[in-house]
C-alpha positions in Angstrom: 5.5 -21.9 -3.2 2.3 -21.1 -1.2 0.5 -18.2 -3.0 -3.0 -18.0 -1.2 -2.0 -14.3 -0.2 -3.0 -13.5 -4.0 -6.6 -13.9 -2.4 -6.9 -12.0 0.3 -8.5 -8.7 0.8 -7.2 -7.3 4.1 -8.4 -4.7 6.3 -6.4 -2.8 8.4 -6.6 -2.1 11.7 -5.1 0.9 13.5 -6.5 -0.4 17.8 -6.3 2.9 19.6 -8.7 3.9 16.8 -10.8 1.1 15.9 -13.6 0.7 19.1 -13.7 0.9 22.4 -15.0 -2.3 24.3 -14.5 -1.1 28.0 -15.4 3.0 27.9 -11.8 3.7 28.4 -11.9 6.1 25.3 -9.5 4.0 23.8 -9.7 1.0 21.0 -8.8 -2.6 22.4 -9.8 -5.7 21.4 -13.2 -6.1 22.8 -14.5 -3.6 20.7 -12.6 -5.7 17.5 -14.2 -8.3 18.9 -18.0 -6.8 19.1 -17.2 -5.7 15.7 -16.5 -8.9 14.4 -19.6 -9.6 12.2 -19.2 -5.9 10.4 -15.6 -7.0 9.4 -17.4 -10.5 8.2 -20.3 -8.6 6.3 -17.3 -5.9 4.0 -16.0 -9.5 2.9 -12.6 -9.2 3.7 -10.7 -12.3 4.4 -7.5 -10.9 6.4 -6.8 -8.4 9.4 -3.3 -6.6 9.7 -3.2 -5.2 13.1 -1.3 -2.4 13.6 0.7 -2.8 16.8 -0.7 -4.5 20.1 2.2 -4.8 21.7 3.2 -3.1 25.5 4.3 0.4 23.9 5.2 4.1 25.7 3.6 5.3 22.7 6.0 7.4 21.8 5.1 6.6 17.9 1.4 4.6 19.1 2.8 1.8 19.4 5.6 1.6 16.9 7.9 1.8 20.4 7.5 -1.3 21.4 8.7 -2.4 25.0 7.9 -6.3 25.0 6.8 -8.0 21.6 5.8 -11.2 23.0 2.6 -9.7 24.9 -0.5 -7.7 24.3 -0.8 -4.1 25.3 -2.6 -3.8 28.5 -4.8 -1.2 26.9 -5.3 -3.5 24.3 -6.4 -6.5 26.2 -4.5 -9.4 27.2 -3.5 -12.2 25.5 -6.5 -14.6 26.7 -8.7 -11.8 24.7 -6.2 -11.8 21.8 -6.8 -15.6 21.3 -10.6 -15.3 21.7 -9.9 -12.5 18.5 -7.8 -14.7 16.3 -10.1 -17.6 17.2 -13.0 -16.0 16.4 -11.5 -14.4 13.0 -10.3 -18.0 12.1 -13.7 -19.6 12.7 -14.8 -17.2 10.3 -12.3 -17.8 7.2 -10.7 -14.5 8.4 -7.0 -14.5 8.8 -4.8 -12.5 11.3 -1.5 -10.7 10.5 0.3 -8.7 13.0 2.6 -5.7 12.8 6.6 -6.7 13.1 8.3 -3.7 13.9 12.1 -5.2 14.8 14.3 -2.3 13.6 14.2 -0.7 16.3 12.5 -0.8 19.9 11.3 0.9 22.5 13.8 3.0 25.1 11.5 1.2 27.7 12.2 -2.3 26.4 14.4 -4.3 28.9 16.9 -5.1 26.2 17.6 -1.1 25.8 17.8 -0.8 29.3 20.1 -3.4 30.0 22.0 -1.9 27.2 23.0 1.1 28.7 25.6 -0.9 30.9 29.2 -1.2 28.7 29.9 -4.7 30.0 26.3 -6.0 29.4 25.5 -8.8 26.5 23.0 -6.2 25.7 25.2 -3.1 25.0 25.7 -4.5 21.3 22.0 -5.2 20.6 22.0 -1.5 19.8 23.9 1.3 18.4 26.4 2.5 21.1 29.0 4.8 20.2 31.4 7.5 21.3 31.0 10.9 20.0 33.7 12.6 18.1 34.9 15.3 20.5 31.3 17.3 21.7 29.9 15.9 18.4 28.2 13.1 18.1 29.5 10.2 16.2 28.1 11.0 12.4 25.9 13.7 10.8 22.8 11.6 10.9 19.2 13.0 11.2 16.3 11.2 12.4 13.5 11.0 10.2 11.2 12.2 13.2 13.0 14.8 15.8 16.4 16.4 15.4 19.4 14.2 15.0 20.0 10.0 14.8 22.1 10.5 17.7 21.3 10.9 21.9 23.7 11.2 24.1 24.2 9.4 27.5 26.0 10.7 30.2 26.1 8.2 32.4 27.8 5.5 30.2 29.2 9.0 27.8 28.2 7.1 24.6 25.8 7.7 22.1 22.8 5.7 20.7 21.3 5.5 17.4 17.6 6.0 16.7 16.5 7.1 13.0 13.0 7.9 14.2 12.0 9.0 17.4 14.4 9.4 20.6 12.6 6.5 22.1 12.8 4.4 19.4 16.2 2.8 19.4 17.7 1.1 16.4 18.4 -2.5 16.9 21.6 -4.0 16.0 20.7 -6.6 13.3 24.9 -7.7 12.6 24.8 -9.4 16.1 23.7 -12.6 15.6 22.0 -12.2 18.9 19.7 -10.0 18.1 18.7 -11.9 15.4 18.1 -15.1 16.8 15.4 -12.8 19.0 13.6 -11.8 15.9 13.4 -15.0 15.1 12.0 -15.9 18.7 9.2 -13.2 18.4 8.5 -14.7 14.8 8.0 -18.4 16.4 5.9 -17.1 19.0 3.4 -15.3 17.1 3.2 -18.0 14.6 2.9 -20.8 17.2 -0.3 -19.2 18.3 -1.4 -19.1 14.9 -1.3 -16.1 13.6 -1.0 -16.1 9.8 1.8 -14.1 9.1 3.5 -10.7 9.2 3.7 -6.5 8.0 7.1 -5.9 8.5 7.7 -2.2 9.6 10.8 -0.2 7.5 12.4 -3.7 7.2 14.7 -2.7 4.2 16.3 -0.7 6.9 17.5 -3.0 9.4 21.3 -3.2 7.9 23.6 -0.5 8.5 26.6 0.3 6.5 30.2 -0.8 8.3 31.5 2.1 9.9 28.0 4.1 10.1 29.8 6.6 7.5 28.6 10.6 7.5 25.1 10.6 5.3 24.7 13.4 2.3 24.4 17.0 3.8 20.5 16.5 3.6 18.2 18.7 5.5 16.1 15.6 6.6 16.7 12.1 7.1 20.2 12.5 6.3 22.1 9.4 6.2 19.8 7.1 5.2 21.7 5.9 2.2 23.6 4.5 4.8 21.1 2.4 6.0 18.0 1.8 3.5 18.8 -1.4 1.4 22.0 -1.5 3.5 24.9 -4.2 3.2 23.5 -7.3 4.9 19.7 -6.9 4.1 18.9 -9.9 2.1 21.3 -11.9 3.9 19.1 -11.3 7.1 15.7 -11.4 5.4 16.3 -14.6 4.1 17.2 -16.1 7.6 13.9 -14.2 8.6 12.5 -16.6 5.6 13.7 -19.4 6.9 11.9 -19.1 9.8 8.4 -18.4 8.4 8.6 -20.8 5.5 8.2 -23.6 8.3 4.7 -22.3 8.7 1.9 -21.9 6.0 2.5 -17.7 6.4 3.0 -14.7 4.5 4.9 -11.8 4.8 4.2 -8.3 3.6 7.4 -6.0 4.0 7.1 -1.9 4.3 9.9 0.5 2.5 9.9 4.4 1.9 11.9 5.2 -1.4 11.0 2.0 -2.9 11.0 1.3 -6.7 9.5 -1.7 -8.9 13.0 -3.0 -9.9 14.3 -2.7 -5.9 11.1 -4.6 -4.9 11.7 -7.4 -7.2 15.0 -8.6 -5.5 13.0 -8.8 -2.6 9.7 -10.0 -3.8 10.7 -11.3 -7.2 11.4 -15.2 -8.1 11.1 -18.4 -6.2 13.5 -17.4 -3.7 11.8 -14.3 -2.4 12.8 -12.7 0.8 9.3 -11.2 1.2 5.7 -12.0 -0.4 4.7 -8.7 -1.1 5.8 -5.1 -0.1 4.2 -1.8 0.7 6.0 1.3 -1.6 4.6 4.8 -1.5 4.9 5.8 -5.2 1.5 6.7 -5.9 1.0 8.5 -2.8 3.6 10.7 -3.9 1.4 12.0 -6.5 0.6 15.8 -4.1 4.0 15.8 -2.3 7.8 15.5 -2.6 9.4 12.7 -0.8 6.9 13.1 2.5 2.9 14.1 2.8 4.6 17.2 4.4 5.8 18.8 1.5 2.7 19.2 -1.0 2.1 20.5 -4.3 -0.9 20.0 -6.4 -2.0 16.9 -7.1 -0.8 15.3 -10.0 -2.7 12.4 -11.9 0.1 11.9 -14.7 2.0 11.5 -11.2 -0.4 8.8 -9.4 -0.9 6.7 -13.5 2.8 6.6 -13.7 3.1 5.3 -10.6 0.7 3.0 -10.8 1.1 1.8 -13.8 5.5 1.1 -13.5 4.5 -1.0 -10.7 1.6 -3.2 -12.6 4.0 -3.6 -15.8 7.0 -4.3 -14.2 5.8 -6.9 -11.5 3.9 -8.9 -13.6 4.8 -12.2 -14.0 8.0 -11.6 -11.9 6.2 -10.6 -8.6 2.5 -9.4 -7.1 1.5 -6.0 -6.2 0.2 -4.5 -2.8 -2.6 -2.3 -3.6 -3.7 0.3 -1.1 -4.6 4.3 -0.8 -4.8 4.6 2.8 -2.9 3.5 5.8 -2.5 5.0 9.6 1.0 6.8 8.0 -1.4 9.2 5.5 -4.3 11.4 5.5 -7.3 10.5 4.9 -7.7 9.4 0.2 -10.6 11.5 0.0 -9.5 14.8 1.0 -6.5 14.3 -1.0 -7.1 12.4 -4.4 -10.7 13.0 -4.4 -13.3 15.5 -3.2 -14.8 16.5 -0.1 -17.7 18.2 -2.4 -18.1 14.5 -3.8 -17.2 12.4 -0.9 -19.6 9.6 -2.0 -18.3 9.7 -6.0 -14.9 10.2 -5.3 -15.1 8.0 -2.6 -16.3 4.7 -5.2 -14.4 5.9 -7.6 -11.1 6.0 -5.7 -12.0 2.3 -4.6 -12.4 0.7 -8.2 -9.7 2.4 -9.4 -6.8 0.8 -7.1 -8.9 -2.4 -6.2 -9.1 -3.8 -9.7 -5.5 -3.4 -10.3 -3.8 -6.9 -10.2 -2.7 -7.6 -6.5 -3.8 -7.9 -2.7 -5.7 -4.9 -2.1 -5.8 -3.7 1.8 -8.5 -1.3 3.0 -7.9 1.0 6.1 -10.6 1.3 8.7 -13.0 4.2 7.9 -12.0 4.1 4.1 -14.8 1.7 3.6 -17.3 4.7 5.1 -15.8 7.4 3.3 -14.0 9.2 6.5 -12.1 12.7 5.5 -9.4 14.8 7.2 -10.0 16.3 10.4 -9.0 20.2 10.8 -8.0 21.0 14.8 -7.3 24.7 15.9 -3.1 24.6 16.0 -0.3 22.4 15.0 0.1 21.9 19.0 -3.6 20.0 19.2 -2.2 16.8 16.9 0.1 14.1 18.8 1.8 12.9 15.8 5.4 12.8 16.5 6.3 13.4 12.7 4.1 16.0 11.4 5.6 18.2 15.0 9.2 17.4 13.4 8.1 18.7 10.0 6.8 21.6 11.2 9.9 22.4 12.8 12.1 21.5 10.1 9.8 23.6 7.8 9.9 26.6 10.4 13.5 26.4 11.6 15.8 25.0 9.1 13.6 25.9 5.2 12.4 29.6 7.1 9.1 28.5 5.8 6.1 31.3 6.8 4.5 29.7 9.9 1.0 30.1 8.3 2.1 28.0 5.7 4.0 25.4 7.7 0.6 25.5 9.9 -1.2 24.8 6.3 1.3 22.1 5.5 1.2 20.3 9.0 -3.1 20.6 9.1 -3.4 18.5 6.1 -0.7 16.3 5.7 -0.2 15.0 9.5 -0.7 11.5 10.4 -3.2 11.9 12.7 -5.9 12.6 10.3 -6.3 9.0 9.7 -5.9 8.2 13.4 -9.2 9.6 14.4 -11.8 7.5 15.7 -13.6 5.3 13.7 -17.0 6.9 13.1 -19.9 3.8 13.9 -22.7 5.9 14.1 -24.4 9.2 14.8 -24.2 8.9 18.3 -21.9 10.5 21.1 -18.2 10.0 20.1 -19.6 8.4 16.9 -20.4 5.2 18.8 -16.8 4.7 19.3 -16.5 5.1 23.3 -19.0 5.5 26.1 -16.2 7.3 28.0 -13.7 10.4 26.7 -12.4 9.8 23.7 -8.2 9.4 23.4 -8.2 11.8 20.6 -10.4 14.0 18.8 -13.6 12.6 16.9 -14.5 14.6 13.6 -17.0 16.5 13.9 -18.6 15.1 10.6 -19.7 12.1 12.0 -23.2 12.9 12.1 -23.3 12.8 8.6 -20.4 10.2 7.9 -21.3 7.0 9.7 -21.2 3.1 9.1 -24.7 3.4 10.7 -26.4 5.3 8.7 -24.5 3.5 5.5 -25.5 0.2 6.6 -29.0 -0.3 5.0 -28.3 2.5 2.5 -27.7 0.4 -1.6 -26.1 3.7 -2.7 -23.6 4.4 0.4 -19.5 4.2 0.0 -20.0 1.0 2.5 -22.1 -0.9 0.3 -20.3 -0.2 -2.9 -17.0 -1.6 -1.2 -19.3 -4.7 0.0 -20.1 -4.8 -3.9 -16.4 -4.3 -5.0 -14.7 -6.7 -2.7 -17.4 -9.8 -3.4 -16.5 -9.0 -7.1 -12.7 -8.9 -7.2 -13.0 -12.4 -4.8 -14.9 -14.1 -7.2 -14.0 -13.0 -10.4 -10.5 -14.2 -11.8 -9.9 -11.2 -14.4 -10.1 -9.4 -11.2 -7.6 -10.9 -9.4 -5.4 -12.6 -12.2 -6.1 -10.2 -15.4 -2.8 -8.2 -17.0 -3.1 -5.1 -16.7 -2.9 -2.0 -19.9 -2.9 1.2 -18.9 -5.4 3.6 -21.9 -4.9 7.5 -22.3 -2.2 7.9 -20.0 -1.6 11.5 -21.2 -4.9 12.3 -19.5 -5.3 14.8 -16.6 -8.7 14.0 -15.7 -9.0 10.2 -16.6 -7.5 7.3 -15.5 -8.8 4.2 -17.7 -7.1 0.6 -17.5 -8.2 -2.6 -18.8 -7.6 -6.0 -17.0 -7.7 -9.3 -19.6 -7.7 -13.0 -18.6 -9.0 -16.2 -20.3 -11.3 -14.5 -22.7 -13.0 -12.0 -19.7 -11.8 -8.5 -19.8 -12.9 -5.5 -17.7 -12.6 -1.6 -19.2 -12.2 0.3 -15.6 -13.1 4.1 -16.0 -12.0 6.9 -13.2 -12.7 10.3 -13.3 -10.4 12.8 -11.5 -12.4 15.7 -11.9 -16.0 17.3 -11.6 -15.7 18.8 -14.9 -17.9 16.6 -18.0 -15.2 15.0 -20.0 -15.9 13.6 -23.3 -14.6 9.5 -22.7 -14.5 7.5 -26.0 -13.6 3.7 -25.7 -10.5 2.8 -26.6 -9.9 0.3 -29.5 -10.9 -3.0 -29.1 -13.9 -2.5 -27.0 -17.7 -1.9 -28.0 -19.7 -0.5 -24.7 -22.5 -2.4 -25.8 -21.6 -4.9 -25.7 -20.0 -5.0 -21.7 -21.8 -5.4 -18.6 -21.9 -1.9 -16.6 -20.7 -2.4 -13.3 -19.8 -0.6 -10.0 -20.9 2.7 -11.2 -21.1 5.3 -9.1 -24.4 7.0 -10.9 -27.3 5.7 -12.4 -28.4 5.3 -15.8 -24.6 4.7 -17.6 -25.6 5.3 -20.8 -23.6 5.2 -23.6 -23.2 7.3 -27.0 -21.7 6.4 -30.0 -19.0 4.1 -28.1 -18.5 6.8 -25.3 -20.0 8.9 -23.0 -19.4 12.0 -20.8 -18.4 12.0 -17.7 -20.2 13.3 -14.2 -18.1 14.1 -11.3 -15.8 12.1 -10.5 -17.5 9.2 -12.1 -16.4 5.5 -12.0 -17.5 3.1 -14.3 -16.4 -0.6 -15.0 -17.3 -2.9 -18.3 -17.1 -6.3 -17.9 -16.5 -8.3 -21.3 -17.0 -11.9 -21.1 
């Protein structure tokens, strides 16, 4: 089986975001295209696209009302081709975002749907309620129930996110032969492969059965991992395997040995998938609901996923994504962007699997604070907040507190390019709000700078490309009862690398663990000057990062 997605280093990109090409104030694919030699000069190999498609933008773009053409903000699909021509000419792959479990409430399918005697009524969830009730207990994951009610037709529909996001019907064969349809097209043009939005959630249980009394997301053991789900990810496979292609799948609540029977073994469903594990380590269950942030928590994580995939399956390595704040501001510290910033790099990089860097985590980007939970358009965190308010009687200072740092839209913000208006994102008015840091935090002013965040990813991704302990090493976790340090080692053929993390801005005494002399390594991808080295250790500075390379 093809493994070349081992390789890759891919960099995501979130459009409405990324750069504006026409003044509009929002992202589109000229400005991905005028920033074409920046992506080529970081050294990634692969872009994920976070959705193009026509969308209401009801969840940006995660509504989609027609997958088989290119949002009109976005471009067209002469421009998209220019895109994935011009990333292909430069070794750069393309990936786009497959978001088939549900659609849009503006996609022709759902509106044909709404008609009892149409072939479309059964690409969705259509029901009749119980009495004034409707037909199960469900609760979407984004606003109020699963369930909204039609009058017209007096049926309900199912959506487990957002009102306008319908649930597609994956049991009618129908509906799967269309997925399979959107999967040819894309791939006909070329494009390299797929993220595949909440797939493990595209199989309901028979009967749609009342979900645990939960206050949130109730129901979804009804639907996550559901009945049919391998049976329709390996027709999805069948598809794709006719096409050199890989496939990266998305699941909230995901564990190592779920993953495997989707990832694991020569019949794999999936090539790799996205869990959120370790970014549970200053939460429960959602960003939402924080607590301090625990580095036992993050290790463990971590560290599960590296012992139990190896050799079975390969690991998706990332911190950030357009669904989470901004690493920094969490895991690291504001006070030490620039340290924390490295050292948060090496420390999920050098892990063994494909990592995938969000745009703006390569410049260090942070949280943006706005005046009320009204200002931010993220769909969830204003569902949260509600919840929080309304159903958990939470103080509203605190559910303010909550939604301020753990809403989506803090990595939404405009990319910051340089010190300039809008940080060089838009000559017109920007779609959302631009932080206000961007004077100091800027790819411009990180560009020619050897000790910027931007030039030590440059650094770390040319590094884990060429080096094969970097990509291929096992992995063994050291001091895992540590609070303040996370140290690993990677081994392959003879090379080994010692990676040192530090968690905190306090001096803690580091002593090498068995086996290894610092002497005798190769200092690498520090994060300060001068790493000297005392009697086989050293102490630490804030948030230092250090890696040894043994050959």
């Amino acid at each position: 089986m093809k493994d070349w997605f081992k390789n890759l280093v891919v960099y995501q990109i979130w459009p409405r975001s990324f750069c504006d090409g026409n003044g509009d104030g929002i992202g589109d694919l000229q400005g991905v295209l005028s920033k074409m030699d920046y992506l080529e000069s970081l050294g990634i190999n692969c872009i994920w696209f976070s959705p193009l498609y026509p969308s209401p933008n009801a969840d940006y773009g995660y509504d989609i009302a027609d997958y088989m053409n290119i949002n009109p903000e976005y471009g067209d699909m002469e421009l998209f081709k220019k895109v994935l021509d011009e990333a292909h000419s430069r070794g750069i792959k393309v990936i786009m975002d497959l978001v088939v479990n549900h659609t849009s409430d503006e996609h022709e399918w759902f509106k044909k749907s709404k008609d009892p005697s149409s072939p479309y009524h059964d690409y969705y969830f259509w029901r009749k309620g119980k009495g004034k009730r409707p037909p199960n207990n469900w609760l979407s994951c984004f606003e109020g129930g699963a369930w909204e009610y039609d009058e017209k037709i007096d049926e309900y529909y199912l959506h487990v996110f957002a009102k306008k996001q319908p649930d597609l019907n994956h049991d009618n064969p129908k509906v799967r032969e269309e997925v399979k349809n959107i999967l040819r097209f894309w791939l006909d043009l070329g494009v390299d492969g797929f993220r595949e939005d909440v797939i493990t959630f595209i199989s309901k249980k028979e009967g749609l059965p009342n979900g645990l009394p939960l206050p949130t997301a109730c129901g979804i053991e009804n639907y996550m991992d559901g009945p049919h789900i391998h049976e329709y990810l390996r027709e999805y496979r069948d598809v794709t395997d006719e096409y050199d292609c890989f496939t990266v799948g998305e699941a909230p609540m995901m564990t190592p040995s779920n993953a495997l029977k989707y990832i694991g073994g020569k019949n794999r469903e999936l090539d790799l998938m996205f869990h959120f594990q370790h970014m549970d380590a200053d939460c429960i269950l959602m960003d939402y609901l924080q607590t301090k942030f625990n580095l036992k928590k993050m290790k463990h994580a971590f560290s599960k996923w590296q012992y139990k995939l190896n050799g079975k399956a390969w690991n998706t390595l990332y911190i950030e994504n357009h669904d989470h704040p901004r690493i920094i501001s969490r895991y690291g510290s504001e006070k030490y962007r620039v340290e924390s910033g490295k050292m948060l790099a090496n420390m999920y990089m050098l892990q063994q699997g494909t990592p995938f860097i969000y745009q703006g985590q390569e410049i260090g980007m942070t949280n943006i604070r706005l005046d009320s939970v009204s200002d931010y358009v993220d769909c969830f965190v204003q569902n949260n907040y509600k919840t929080a308010r309304e159903k958990l009687h939470f103080p509203k200072k605190l559910c303010e507190e909550l939604a301020f740092k753990s809403t989506r839209d803090n990595s939404r913000t405009p990319v910051q390019w340089s010190a300039e208006e809008n940080a060089g994102f838009t000559t017109g008015t920007p779609w959302f709000y631009v932080n206000p840091n961007y004077k100091e935090i800027n790819a411009a002013s990180q560009e020619d700078d050897p000790d910027s965040i931007l030039n030590h990813y440059r650094a770390l991704i040319k590094f884990k490309k060429e080096n094969d302990v970097a990509v291929w090493g096992d992995y063994k976790e050291h001091y895992k009862n540590s609070d303040k340090l996370y140290v690993y080692e990677r081994n392959y053929q003879g090379k080994r690398l010692l990676v040192i993390n530090s968690f905190t801005e306090e001096n803690v005494a580091f002593e090498a663990p068995d086996g290894f002399d610092l002497e005798k390594g190769k200092p690498i991808l520090c994060n300060y000057k001068n790493p000297t080295v005392q009697g086989n250790g050293f102490k630490t500075r804030p948030y230092e990062t250090r890696v040894y390379y043994f050959e």
